[in-house]
N, CA, C and O atoms as a Maestro MAE file, in Angstrom:
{
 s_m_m2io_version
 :::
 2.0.0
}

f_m_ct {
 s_m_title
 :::
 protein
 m_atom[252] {
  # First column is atom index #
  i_m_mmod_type
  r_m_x_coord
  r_m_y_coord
  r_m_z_coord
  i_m_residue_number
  s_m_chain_name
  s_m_pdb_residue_name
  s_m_pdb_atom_name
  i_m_atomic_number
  :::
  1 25 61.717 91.557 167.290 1 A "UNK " " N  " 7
  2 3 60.793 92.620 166.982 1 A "UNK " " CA " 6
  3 2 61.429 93.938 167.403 1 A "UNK " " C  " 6
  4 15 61.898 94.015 168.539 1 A "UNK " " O  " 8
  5 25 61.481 94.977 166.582 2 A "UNK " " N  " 7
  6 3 62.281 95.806 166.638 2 A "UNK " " CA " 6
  7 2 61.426 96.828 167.379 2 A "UNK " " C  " 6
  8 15 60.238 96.764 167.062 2 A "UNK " " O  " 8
  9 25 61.744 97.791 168.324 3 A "UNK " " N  " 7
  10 3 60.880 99.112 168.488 3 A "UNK " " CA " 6
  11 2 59.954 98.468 169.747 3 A "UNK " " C  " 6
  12 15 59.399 99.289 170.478 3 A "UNK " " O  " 8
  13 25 59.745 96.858 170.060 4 A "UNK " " N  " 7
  14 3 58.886 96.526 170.904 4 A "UNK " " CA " 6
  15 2 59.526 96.617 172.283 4 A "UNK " " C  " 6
  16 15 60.600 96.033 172.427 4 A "UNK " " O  " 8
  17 25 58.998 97.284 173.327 5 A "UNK " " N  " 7
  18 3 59.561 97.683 174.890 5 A "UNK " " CA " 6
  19 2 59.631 95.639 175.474 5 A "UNK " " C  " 6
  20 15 58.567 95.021 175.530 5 A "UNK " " O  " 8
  21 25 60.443 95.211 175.685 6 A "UNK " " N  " 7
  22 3 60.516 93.649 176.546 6 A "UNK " " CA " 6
  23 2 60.067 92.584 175.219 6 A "UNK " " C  " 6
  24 15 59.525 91.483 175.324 6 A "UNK " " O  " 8
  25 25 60.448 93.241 174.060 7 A "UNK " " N  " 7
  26 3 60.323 91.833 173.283 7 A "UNK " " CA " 6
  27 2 61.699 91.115 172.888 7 A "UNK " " C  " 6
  28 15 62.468 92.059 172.703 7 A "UNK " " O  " 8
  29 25 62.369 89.974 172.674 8 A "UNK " " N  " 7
  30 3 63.511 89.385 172.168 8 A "UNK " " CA " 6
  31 2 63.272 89.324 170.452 8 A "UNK " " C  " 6
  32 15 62.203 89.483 169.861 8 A "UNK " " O  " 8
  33 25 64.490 89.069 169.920 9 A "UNK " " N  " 7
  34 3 64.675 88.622 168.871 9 A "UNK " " CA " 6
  35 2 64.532 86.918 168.348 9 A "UNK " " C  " 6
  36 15 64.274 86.538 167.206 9 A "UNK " " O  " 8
  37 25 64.762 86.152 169.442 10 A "UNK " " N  " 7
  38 3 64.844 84.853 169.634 10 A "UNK " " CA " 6
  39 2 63.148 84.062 170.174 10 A "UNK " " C  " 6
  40 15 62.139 84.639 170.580 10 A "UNK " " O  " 8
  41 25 63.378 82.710 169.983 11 A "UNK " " N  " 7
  42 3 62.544 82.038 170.319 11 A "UNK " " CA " 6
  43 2 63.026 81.139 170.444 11 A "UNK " " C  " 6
  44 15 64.125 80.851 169.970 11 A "UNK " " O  " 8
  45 25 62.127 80.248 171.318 12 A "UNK " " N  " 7
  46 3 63.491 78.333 171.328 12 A "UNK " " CA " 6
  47 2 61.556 77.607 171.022 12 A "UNK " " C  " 6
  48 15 60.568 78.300 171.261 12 A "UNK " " O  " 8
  49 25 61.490 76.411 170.576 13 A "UNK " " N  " 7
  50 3 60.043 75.688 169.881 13 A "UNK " " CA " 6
  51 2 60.581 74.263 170.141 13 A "UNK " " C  " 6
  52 15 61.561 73.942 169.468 13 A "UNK " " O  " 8
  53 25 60.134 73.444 170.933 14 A "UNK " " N  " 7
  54 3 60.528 71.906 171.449 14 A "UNK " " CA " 6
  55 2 59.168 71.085 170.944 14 A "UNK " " C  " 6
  56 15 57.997 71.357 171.207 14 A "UNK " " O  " 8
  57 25 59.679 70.026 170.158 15 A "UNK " " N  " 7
  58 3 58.808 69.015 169.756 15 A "UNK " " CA " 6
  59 2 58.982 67.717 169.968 15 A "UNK " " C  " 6
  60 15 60.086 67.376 169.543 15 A "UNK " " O  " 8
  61 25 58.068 66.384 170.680 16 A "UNK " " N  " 7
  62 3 58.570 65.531 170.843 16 A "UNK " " CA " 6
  63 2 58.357 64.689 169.285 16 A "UNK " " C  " 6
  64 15 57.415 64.803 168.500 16 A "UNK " " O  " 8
  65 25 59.505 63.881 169.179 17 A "UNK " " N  " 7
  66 3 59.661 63.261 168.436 17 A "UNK " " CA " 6
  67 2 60.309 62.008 168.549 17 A "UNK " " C  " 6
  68 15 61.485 61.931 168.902 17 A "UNK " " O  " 8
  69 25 59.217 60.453 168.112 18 A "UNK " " N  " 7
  70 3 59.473 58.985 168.765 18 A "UNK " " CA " 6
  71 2 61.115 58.893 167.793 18 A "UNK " " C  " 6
  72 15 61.486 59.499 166.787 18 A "UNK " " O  " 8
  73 25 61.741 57.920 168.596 19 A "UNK " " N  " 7
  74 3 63.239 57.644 168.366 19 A "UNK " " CA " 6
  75 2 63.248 56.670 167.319 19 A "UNK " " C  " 6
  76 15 64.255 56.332 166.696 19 A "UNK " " O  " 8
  77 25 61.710 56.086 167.091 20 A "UNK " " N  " 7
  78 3 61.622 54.911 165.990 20 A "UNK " " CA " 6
  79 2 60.705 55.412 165.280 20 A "UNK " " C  " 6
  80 15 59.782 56.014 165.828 20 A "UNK " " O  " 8
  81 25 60.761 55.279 163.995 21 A "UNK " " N  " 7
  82 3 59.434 55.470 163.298 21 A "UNK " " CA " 6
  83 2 58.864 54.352 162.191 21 A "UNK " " C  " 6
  84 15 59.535 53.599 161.485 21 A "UNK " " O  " 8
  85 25 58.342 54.399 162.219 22 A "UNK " " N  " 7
  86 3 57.651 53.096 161.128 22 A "UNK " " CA " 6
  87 2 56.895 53.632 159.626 22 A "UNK " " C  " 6
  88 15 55.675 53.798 159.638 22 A "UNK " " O  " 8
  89 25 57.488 53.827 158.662 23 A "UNK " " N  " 7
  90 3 57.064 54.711 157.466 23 A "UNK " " CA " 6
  91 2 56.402 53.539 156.665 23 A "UNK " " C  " 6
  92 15 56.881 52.411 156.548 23 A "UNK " " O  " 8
  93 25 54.853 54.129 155.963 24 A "UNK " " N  " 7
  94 3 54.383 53.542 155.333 24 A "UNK " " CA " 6
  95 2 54.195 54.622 153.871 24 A "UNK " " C  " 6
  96 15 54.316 55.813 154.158 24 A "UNK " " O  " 8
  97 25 53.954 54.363 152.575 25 A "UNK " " N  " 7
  98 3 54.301 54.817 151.488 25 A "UNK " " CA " 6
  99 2 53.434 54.458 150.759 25 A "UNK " " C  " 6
  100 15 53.425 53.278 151.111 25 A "UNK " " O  " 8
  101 25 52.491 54.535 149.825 26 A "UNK " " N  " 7
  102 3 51.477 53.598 148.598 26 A "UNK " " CA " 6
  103 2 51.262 55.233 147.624 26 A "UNK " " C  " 6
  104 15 51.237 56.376 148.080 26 A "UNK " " O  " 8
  105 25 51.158 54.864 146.474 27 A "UNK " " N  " 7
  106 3 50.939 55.822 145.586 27 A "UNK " " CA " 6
  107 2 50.382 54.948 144.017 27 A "UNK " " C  " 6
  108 15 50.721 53.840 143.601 27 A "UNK " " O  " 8
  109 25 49.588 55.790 143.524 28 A "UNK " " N  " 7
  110 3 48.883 55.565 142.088 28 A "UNK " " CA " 6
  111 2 49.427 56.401 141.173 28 A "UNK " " C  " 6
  112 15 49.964 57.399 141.653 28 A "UNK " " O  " 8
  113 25 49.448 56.275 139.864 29 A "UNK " " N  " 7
  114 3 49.651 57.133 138.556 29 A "UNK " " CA " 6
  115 2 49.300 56.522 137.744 29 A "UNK " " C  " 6
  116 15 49.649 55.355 137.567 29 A "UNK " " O  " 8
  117 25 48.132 57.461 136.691 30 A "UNK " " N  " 7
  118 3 47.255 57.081 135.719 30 A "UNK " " CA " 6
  119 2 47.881 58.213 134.636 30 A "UNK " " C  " 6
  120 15 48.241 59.365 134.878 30 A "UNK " " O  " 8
  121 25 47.884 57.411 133.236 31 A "UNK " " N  " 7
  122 3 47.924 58.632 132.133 31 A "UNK " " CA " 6
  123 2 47.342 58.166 131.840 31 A "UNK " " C  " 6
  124 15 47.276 56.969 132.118 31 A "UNK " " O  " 8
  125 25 46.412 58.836 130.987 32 A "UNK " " N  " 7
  126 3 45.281 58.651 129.780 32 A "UNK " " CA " 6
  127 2 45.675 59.428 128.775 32 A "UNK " " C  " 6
  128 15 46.188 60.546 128.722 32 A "UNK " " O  " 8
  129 25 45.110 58.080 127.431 33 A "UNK " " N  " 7
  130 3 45.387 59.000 126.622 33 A "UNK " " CA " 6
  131 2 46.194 59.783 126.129 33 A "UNK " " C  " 6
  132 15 45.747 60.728 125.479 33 A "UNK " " O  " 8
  133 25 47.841 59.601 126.316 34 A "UNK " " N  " 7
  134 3 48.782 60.235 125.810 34 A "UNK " " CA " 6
  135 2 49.108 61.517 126.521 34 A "UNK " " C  " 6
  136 15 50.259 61.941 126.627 34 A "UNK " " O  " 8
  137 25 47.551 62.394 127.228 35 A "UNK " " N  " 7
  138 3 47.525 63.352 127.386 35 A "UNK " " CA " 6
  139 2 47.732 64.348 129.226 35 A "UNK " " C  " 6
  140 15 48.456 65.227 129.694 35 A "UNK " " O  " 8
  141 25 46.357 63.304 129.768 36 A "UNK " " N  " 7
  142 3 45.679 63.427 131.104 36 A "UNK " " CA " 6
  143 2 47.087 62.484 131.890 36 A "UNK " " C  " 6
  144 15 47.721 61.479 131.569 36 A "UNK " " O  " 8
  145 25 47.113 63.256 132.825 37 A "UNK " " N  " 7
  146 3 48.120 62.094 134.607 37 A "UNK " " CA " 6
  147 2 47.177 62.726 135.526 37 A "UNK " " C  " 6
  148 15 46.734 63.874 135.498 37 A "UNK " " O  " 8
  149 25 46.973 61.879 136.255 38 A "UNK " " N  " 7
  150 3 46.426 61.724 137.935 38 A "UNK " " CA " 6
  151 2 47.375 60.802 138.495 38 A "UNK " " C  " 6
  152 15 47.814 59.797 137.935 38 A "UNK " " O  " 8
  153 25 47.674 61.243 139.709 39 A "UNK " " N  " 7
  154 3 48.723 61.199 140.631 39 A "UNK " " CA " 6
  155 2 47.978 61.260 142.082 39 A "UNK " " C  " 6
  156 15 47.459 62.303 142.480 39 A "UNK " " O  " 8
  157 25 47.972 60.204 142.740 40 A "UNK " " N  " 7
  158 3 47.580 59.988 144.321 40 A "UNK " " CA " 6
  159 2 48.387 59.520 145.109 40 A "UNK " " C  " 6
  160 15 48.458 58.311 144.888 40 A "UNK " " O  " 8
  161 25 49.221 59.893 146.135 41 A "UNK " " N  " 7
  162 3 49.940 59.357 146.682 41 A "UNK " " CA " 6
  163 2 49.724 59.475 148.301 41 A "UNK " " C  " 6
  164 15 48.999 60.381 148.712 41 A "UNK " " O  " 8
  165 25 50.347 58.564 149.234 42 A "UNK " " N  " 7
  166 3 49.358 58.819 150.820 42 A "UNK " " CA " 6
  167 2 50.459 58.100 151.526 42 A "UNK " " C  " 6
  168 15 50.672 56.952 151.135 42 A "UNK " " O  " 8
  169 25 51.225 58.583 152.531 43 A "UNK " " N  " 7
  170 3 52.179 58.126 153.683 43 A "UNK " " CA " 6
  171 2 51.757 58.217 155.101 43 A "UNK " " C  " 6
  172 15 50.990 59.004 155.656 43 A "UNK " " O  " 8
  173 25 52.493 57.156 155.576 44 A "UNK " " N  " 7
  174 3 51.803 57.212 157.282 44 A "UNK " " CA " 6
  175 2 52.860 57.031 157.839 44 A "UNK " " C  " 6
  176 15 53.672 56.320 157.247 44 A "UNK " " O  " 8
  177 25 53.204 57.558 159.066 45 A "UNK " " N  " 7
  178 3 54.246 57.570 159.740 45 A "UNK " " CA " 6
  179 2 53.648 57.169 161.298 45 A "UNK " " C  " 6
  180 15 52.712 57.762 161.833 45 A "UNK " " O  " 8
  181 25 54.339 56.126 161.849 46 A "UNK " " N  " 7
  182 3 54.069 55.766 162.925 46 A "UNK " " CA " 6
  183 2 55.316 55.514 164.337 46 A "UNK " " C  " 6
  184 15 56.445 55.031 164.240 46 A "UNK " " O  " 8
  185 25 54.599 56.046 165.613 47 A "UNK " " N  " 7
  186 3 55.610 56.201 166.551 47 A "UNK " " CA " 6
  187 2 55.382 55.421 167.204 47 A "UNK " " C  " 6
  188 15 54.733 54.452 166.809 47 A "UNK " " O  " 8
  189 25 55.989 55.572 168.939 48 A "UNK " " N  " 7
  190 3 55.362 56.128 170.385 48 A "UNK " " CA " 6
  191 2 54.564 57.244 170.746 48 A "UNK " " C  " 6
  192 15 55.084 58.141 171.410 48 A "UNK " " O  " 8
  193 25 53.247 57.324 170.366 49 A "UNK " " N  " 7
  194 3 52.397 58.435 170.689 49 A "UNK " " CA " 6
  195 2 52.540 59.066 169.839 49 A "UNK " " C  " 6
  196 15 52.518 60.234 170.226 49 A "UNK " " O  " 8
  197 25 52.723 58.985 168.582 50 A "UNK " " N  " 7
  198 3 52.842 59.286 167.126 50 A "UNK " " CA " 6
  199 2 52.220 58.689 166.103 50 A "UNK " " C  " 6
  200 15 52.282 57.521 165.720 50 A "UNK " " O  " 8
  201 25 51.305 60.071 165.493 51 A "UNK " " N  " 7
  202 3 51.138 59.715 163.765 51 A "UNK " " CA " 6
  203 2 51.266 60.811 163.290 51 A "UNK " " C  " 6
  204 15 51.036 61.911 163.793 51 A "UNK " " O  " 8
  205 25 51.730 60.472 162.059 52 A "UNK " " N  " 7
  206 3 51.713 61.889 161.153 52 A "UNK " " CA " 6
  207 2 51.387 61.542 159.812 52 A "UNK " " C  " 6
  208 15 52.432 61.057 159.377 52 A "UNK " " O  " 8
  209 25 50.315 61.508 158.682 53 A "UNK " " N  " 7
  210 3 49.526 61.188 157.631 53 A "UNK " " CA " 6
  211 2 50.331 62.320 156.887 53 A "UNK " " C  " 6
  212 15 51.004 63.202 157.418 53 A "UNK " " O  " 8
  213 25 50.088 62.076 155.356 54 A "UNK " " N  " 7
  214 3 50.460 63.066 154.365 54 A "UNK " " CA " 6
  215 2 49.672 62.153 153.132 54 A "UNK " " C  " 6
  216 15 49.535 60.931 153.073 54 A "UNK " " O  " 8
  217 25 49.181 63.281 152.114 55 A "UNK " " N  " 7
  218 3 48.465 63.180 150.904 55 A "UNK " " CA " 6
  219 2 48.525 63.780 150.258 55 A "UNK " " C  " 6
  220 15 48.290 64.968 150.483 55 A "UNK " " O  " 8
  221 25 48.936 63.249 148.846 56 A "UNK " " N  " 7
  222 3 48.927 64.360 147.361 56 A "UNK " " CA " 6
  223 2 48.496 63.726 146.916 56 A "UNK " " C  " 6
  224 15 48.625 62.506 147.024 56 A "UNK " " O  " 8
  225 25 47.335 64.741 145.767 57 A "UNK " " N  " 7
  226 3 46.443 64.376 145.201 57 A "UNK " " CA " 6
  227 2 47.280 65.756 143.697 57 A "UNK " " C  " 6
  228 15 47.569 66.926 143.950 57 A "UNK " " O  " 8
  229 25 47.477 64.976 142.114 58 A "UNK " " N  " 7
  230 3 48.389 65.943 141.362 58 A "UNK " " CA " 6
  231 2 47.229 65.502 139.873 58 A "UNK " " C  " 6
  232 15 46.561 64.480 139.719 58 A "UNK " " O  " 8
  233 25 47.325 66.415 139.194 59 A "UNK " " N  " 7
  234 3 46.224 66.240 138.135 59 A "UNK " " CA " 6
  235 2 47.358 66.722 137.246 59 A "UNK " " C  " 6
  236 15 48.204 67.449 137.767 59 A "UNK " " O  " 8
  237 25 47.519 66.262 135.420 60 A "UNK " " N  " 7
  238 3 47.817 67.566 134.348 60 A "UNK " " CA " 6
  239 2 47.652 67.262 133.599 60 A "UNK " " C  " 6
  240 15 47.432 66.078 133.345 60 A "UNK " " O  " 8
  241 25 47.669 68.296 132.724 61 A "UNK " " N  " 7
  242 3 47.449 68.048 131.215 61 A "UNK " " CA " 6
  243 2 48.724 68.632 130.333 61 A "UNK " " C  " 6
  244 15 49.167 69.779 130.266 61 A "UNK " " O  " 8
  245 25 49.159 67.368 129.659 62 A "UNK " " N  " 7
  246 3 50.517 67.377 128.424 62 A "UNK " " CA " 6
  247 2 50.255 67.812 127.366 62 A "UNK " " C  " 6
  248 15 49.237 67.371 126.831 62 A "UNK " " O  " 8
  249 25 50.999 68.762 126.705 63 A "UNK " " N  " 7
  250 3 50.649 69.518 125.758 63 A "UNK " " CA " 6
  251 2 52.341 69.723 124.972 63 A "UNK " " C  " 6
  252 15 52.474 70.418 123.965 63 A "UNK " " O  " 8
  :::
 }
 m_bond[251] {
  # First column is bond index #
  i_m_from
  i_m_to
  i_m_order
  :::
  1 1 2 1
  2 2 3 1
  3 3 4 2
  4 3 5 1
  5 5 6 1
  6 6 7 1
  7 7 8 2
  8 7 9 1
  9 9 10 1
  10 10 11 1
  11 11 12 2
  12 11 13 1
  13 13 14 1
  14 14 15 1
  15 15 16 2
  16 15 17 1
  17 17 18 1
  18 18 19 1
  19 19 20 2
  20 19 21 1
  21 21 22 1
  22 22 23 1
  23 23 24 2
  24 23 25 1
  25 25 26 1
  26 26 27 1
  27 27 28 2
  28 27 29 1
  29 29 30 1
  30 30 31 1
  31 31 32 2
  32 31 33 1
  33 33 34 1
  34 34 35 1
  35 35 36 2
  36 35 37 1
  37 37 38 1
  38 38 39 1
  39 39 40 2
  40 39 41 1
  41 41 42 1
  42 42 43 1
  43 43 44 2
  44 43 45 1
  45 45 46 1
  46 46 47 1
  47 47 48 2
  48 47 49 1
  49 49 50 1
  50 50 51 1
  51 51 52 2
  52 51 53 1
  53 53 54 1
  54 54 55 1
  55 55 56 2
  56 55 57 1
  57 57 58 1
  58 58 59 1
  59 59 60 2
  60 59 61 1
  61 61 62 1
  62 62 63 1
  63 63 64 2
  64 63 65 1
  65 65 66 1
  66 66 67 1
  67 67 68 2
  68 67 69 1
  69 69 70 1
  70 70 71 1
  71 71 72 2
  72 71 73 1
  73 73 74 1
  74 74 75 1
  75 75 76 2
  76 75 77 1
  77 77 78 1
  78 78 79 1
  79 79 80 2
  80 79 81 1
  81 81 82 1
  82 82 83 1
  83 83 84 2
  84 83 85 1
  85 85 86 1
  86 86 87 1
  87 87 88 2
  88 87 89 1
  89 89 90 1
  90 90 91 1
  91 91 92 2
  92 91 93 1
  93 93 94 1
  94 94 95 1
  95 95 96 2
  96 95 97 1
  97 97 98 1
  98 98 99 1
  99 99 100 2
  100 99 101 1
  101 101 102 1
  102 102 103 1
  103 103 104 2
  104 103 105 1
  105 105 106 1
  106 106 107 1
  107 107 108 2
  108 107 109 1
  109 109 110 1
  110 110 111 1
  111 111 112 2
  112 111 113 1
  113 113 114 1
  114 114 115 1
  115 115 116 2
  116 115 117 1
  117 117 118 1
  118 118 119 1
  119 119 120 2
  120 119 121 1
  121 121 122 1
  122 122 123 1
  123 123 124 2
  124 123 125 1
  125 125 126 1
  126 126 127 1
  127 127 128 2
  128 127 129 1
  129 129 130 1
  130 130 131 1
  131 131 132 2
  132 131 133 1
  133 133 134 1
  134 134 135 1
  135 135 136 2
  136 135 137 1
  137 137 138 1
  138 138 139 1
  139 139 140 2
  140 139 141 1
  141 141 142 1
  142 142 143 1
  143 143 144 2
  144 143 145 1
  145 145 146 1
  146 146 147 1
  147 147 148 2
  148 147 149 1
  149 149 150 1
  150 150 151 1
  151 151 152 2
  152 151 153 1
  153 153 154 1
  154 154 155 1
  155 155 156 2
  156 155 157 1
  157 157 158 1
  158 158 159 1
  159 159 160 2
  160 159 161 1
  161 161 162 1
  162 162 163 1
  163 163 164 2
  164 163 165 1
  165 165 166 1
  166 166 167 1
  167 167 168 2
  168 167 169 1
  169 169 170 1
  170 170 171 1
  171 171 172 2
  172 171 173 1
  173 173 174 1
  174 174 175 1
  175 175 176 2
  176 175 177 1
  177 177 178 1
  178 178 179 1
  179 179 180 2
  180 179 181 1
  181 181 182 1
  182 182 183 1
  183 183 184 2
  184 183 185 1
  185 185 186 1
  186 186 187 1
  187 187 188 2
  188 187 189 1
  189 189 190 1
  190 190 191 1
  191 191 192 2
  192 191 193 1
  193 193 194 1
  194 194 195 1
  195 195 196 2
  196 195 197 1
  197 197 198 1
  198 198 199 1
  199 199 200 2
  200 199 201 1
  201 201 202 1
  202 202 203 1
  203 203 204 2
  204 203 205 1
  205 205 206 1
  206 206 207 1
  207 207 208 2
  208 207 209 1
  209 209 210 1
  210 210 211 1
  211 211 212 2
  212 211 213 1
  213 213 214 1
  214 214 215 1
  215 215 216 2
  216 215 217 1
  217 217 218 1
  218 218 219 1
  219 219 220 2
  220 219 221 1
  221 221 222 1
  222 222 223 1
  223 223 224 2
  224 223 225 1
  225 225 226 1
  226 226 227 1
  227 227 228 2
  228 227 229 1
  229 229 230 1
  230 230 231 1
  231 231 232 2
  232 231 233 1
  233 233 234 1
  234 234 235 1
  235 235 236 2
  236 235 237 1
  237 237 238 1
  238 238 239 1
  239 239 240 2
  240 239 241 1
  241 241 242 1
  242 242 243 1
  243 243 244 2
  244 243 245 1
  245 245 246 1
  246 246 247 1
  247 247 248 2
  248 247 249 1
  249 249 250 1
  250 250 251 1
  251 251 252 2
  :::
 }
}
């Protein structure tokens, strides 16, 4: 931060992170109709004192 009296430019950010992880993965895809896709997809990640979830949810229309 420029102009700030006792501020740095730097930062340091520590995260724990398990040495094993256990990945889980499942996903859907629908077209209809030549036209319509729906897309659901959902992952789980598992530690030592760890989870971390993720979800997409994708819609479109082909033209």
């Amino acid at each position: 931060m420029l102009g700030v009296p006792g501020a740095s430019n730097t930062f340091d950010t520590v995260s724990y992170m398990p040495s094993t992880l256990a990945n889980f993965d499942i996903g859907i895809q629908a077209l209809l109709t030549n036209r319509w896709e729906f897309k659901f997809d959902y992952g789980l990640s598992l530690g030592n004192n760890y989870t971390s979830q993720a979800g997409m949810a994708r819609f479109a229309v082909h033209f």
